[in-house]
N, C-alpha and C positions, 0 to 999 in steps of 0.2 A: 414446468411453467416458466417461460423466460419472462423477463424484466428491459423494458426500456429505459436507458439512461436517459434522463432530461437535461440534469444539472450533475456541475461538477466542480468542486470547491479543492484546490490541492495548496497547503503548503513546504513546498522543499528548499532543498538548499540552491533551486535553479527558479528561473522568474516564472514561475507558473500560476501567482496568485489573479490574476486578468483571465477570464474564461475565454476573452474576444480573441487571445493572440496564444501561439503555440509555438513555444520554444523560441522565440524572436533573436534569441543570443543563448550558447552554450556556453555557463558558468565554468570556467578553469581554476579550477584548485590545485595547492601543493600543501597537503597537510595530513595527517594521522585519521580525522573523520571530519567530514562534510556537515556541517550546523545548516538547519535551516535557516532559510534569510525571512527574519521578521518582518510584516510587514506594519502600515501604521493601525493598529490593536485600536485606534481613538475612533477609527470609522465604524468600527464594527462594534464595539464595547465602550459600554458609560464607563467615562476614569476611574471614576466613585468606587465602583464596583470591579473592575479591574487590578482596582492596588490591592486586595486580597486576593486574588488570581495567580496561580503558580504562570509558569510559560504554555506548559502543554494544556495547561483548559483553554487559557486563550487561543491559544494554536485551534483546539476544538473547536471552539464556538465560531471562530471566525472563519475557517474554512465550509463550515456547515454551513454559516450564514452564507457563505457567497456559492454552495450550491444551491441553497433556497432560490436564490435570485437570479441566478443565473436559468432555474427553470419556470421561473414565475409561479413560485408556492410559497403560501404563506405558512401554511399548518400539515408536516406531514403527520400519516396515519400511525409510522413506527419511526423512532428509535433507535438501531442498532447499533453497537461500534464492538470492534475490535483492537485488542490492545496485547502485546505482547509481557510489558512491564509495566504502564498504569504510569504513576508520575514517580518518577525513581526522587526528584529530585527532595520533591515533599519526605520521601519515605527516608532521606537521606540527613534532613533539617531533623524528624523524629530522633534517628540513631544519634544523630553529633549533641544534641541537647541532653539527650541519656546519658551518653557517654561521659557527658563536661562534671557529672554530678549530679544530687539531689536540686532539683528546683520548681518555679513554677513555670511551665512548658505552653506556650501558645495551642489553641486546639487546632488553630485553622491551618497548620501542616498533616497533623494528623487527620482531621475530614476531609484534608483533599488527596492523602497519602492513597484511599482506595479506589481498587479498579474503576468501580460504577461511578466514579464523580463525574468524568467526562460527561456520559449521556447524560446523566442527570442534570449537570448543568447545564449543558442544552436546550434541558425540558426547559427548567425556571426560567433560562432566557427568553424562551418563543412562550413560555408557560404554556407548555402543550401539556394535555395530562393522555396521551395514550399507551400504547405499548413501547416500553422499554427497556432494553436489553444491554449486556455489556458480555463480551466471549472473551475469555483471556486463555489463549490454548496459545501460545508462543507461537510458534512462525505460521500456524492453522487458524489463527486470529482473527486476521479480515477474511480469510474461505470462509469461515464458519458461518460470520454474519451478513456473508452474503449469501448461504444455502438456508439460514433464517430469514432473510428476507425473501426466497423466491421459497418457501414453506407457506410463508405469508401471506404472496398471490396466489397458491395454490389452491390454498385453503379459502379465497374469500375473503378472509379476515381484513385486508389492507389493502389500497387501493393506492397508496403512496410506500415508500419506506427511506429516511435518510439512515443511509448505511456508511460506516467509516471505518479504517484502519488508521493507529496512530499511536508513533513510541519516539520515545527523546532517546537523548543521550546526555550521558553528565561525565565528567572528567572520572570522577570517583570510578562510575560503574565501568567506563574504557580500561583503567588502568586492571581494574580486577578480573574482568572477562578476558583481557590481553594475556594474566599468565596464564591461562589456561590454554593458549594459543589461537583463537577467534579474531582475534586480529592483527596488523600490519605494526613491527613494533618501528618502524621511519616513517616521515613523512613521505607518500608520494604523491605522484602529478595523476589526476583521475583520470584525463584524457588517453594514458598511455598506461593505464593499468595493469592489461593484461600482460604486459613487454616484461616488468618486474619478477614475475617466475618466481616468486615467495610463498611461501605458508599467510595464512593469515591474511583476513578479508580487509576491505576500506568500511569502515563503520559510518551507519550517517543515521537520520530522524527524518521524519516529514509528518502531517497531518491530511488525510486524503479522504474526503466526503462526496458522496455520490447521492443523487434524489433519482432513485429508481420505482418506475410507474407501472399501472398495468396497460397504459395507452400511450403512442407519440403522440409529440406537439412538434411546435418549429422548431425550439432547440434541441431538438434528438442527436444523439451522438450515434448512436447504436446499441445492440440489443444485447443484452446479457445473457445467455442458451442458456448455461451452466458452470456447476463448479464442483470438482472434486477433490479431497485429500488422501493422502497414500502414507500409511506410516510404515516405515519400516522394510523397504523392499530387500532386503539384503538375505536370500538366500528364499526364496521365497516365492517372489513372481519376477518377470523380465518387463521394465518401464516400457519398451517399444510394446508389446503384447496392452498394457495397459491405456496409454493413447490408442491403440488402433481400439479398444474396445469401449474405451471413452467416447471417440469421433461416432464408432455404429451406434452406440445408445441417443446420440443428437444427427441421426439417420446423416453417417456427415465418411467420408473417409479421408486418407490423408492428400488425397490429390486435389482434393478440393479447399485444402487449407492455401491461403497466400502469401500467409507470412507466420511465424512462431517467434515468440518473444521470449530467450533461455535469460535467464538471473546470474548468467556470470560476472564473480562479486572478483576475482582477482585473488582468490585461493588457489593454490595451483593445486592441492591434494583433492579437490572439492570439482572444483571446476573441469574435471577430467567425467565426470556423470556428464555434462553438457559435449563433450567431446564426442563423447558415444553414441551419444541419440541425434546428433549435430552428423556426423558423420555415419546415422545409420537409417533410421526411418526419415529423417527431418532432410536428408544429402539433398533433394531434390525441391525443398521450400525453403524462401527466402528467407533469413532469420535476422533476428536482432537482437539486441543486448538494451541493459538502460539502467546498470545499478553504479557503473562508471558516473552516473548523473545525480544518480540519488544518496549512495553507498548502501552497504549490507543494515538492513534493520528488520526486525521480528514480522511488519506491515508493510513492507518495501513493496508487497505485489499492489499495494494502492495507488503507487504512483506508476507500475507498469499498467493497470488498469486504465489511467490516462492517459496514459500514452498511448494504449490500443482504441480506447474512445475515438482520440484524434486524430489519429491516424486514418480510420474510417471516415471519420464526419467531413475530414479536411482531402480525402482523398491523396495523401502524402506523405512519404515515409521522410523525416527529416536525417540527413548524413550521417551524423553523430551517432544516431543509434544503427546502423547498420554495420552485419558482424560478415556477412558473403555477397558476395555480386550477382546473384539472381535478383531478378525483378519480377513485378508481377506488373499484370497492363492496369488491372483491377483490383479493388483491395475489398474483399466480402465478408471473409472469415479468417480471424487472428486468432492462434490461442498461445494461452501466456503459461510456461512450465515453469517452477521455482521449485528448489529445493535447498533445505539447510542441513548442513553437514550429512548428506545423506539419509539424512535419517525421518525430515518429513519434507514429503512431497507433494505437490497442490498444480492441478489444471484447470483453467479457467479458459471459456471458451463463450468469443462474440462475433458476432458479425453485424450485418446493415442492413439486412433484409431477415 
């Protein structure tokens, strides 16, 4: 059962909080990981209520809100987000106050410390009381709740679904995931990423909300066919063999795709998966890139998600994300491949008709 996109609420580290404008200016950076750029949290959220607010609920609530709005709904039917680590930062205030000694501990870092707080507070803010869900499967995070949400149209059960991917970053958890080698221990310049030829990815965050329907309206983006994850390919199956049998189960093959969207994050050991299938099934479709924009995070395929939206809806591939000099005259059918360290893998596939 496919999903039409209505609405679409994205915040990153690049100006994409305006549904009306896409991509208007490519943010350049020269840094270790890409922060989302806040926007003002007053239009969207009472102060009141906000100054108990970690960053990333806000980040939530307010990207949700402007995909509400952006598709002209007031109350969706579901719920969903995806989260790869939930609010590291809460979880972090916990640990330092333990740490410091015996005392009396605030509880409001611990009840926002867990996964489900995001959709939850959601709900309390639209005080929706329906289905709600929260997926924390690391970088399978936002697939999941998006094969939850087209479960959902399957079945009947929902006729709306706000569906989200959304993970921070905090000094702490960079420095700690970095020795393990995940990421870029210099600062570099995103636009020229892949030139650096290093281990170790550009880290970044964003908050990415979608109001996916089981009918268009005028704000349609396009249509969400499907979405699958792949763990573990390594000795096992061949990824080309899996896309071409992904595209036949969405009666779809690869000559009919016009663009594909690979997750190269600037890992040179990692990024050589995208080299393969770039140079093997994909040689002859247009491709693009978009983590250069965003950096590498657990939900990062939520802002490729928008990216594929707009591309469609706007009929335009903007510069910045293109990775070869093929063109298409037409843009119908994108699918977006990511994978982290090899080891999970997720196809997402949209088109306009």
């Amino acid at each position: 059962m496919a999903a039409f996109i209505n609405g679409i609420g994205l915040i990153s580290p690049q100006q994409t909080t305006d549904p009306a404008m896409f991509l208007p200016e490519v943010m350049e950076y020269t840094a270790d990981f890409l922060h989302a750029i806040n926007p003002n949290y007053k239009k969207f959220i009472n102060p009141i209520e906000a100054r108990r607010m970690s960053r990333l609920i806000k980040m939530g609530i307010t990207s949700a809100k402007i995909a509400l709005a952006d598709a002209g709904c007031q109350m969706p039917d579901a719920i969903i987000t995806g989260t790869g680590l939930g609010s590291v930062e809460d979880t972090e205030k916990i640990l330092s106050s333990m740490n410091a000694g015996e005392q009396l501990m605030s509880p409001t870092p611990f009840i926002q410390s867990t996964y489900n707080t995001i959709s939850s507070q959601i709900a309390i803010t639209l005080k929706c009381l329906n289905y709600n869900s929260t997926y924390v499967h690391r970088s399978f995070s936002f697939e999941s709740a998006l094969q939850d949400a087209l479960l959902q149209f399957e079945e009947e059960v929902a006729a709306t679904a706000l569906v989200g991917g959304i993970d921070e970053m905090t000094d702490n958890h960079l420095q700690i995931t970095r020795r393990a080698g995940h990421w870029k221990t210099l600062a570099v310049n995103n636009l020229q990423l892949l030139s650096y030829k290093t281990p170790g990815a550009l880290a970044g965050e964003g908050a990415a909300y979608f109001l996916l329907e089981n009918q268009p309206n005028s704000s349609t983006y396009g249509i969400l066919k499907d979405a699958k994850t792949i763990y573990n390919l390594e000795g096992s199956a061949n990824m080309e063999d899996v896309v071409a049998t992904f595209l036949s189960a969405n009666e779809m093959d690869i000559n009919q795709l016009n663009a594909v969207i690979l997750g190269y994050n600037g890992d040179i050991e990692f990024d050589r998966v995208y080299d393969r299938v770039g140079s093997g099934i994909f040689r002859q479709t247009q491709q693009l890139w978009y983590k250069h924009l965003c950096g590498e995070y657990y939900t990062s395929t939520g802002f490729a998600l928008w990216l594929a939206a707009n591309i469609l809806k706007h009929q335009l591939i903007p510069a910045s994300v293109k990775f070869n000099n093929l063109n298409s005259d037409k843009l119908q059918h994108i699918l977006i491949y990511n994978q982290y360290r090899n080891t999970n893998h997720s196809l997402i596939l949209l088109s306009n008709k």
